[in-house]
N, C-alpha and C positions, 0 to 999 in steps of 0.2 A: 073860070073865075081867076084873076088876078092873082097873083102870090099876095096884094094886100086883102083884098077882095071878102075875105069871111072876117076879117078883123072890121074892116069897114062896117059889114051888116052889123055887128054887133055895137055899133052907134046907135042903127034905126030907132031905137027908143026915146032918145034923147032929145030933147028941144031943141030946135031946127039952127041956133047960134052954137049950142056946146057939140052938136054933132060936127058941124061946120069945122070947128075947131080941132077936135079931136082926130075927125078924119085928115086933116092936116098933118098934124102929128104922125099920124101912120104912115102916111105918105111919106113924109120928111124921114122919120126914123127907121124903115123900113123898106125902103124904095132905095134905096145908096148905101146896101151894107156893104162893104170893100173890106180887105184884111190887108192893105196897103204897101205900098214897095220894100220892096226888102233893101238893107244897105248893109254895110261894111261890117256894123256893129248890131248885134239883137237891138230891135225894134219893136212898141209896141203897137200893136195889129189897131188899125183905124174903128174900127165898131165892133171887135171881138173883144174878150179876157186873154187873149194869147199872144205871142210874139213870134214873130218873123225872126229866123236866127240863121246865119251862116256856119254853114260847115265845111270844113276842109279833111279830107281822110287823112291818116297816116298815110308819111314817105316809105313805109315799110307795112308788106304787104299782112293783115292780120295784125296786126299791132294797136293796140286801145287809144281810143281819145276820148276826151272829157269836155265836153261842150257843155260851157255855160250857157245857161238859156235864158235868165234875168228875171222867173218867175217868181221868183220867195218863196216859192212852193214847189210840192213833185207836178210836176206834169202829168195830165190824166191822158194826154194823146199828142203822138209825133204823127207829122203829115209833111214827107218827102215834097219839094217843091221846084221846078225847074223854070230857068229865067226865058221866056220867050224870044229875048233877043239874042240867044245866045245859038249861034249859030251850032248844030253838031253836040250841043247839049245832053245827057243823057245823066240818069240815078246809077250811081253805082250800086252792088249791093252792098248790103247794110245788116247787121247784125246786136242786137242788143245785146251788151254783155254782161251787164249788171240792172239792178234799179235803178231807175232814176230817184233823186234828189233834191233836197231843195233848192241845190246851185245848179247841179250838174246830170247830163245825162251822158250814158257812156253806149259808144260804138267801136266794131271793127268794120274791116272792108278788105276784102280782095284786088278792089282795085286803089290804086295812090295816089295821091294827091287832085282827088276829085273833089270839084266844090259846087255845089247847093246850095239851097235853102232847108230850112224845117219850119211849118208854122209849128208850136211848139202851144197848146193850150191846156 
C-alpha cells in the first residue's frame, strides 16, 4: 500500500464527490512533504513545525556555541543534516552541553569550524 494508501481507504464511506475530493487532499498534503533547503539563516521547514538551521562549530577545539534556532520554544529534537552537494562533506561530533532553550541550543565539538545543518523541531 501507498504511504497515502490506508488514509485513502478511510474516504471509502464517503459519497463518491466528497471522497473524490478528500482523496485529493491526501494526495496534495501528503504526497510532497519536503523539510526544504537550508540557507544561510534558520529557515522554516516547508511542511514540518521545525526549522533548518546552520551551524558553524567553534574555532577552538571544545569551546561552546549557542545556536539560535528561531523556534520560540525549546526544541523537542535536533537532527544533524549534511548538504549533498557538498563535496567531502561530513558531521563533526557534537555534543550537547546544556538544555536547549527557547532561543538557543548549545553545543561543543572536537573538530573546528565545521558547518552543517540541523533540522531543529
Amino acid at each position: 500500500m501507498s504511504a497515502t494508501g490506508y488514509l485513502e481507504t478511510l474516504a471509502n464511506p464517503l459519497p463518491v464527490e466528497q471522497r473524490k475530493t478528500l482523496i485529493a487532499i491526501i494526495r496534495e498534503g501528503f504526497g510532497k512533504l519536503s523539510f526544504g533547503s537550508p540557507a544561510a539563516a534558520a529557515v522554516k521547514a516547508t511542511n514540518f513545525d521545525g526549522r533548518l538551521v546552520p551551524v558553524t562549530t567553534s574555532g577552538t577545539i571544545n569551546q561552546e556555541v549557542a545556536v539560535g534556532h528561531g523556534l520560540a520554544r525549546k526544541p523537542r529534537l535536533l537532527i544533524p543534516c549534511l548538504d549533498p552537494n557538498t563535496v567531502n562533506a561530513t558531521l563533526p561530533d557534537q555534543t550537547i552541553t546544556r538544555a536547549a532553550d527557547a532561543t538557543y541550543f548549545y553545543l561543543t565539538s572536537t573538530t573546528t569550524n565545521a558547518t552543517f545543518w540541523v533540522y531543529a523541531e
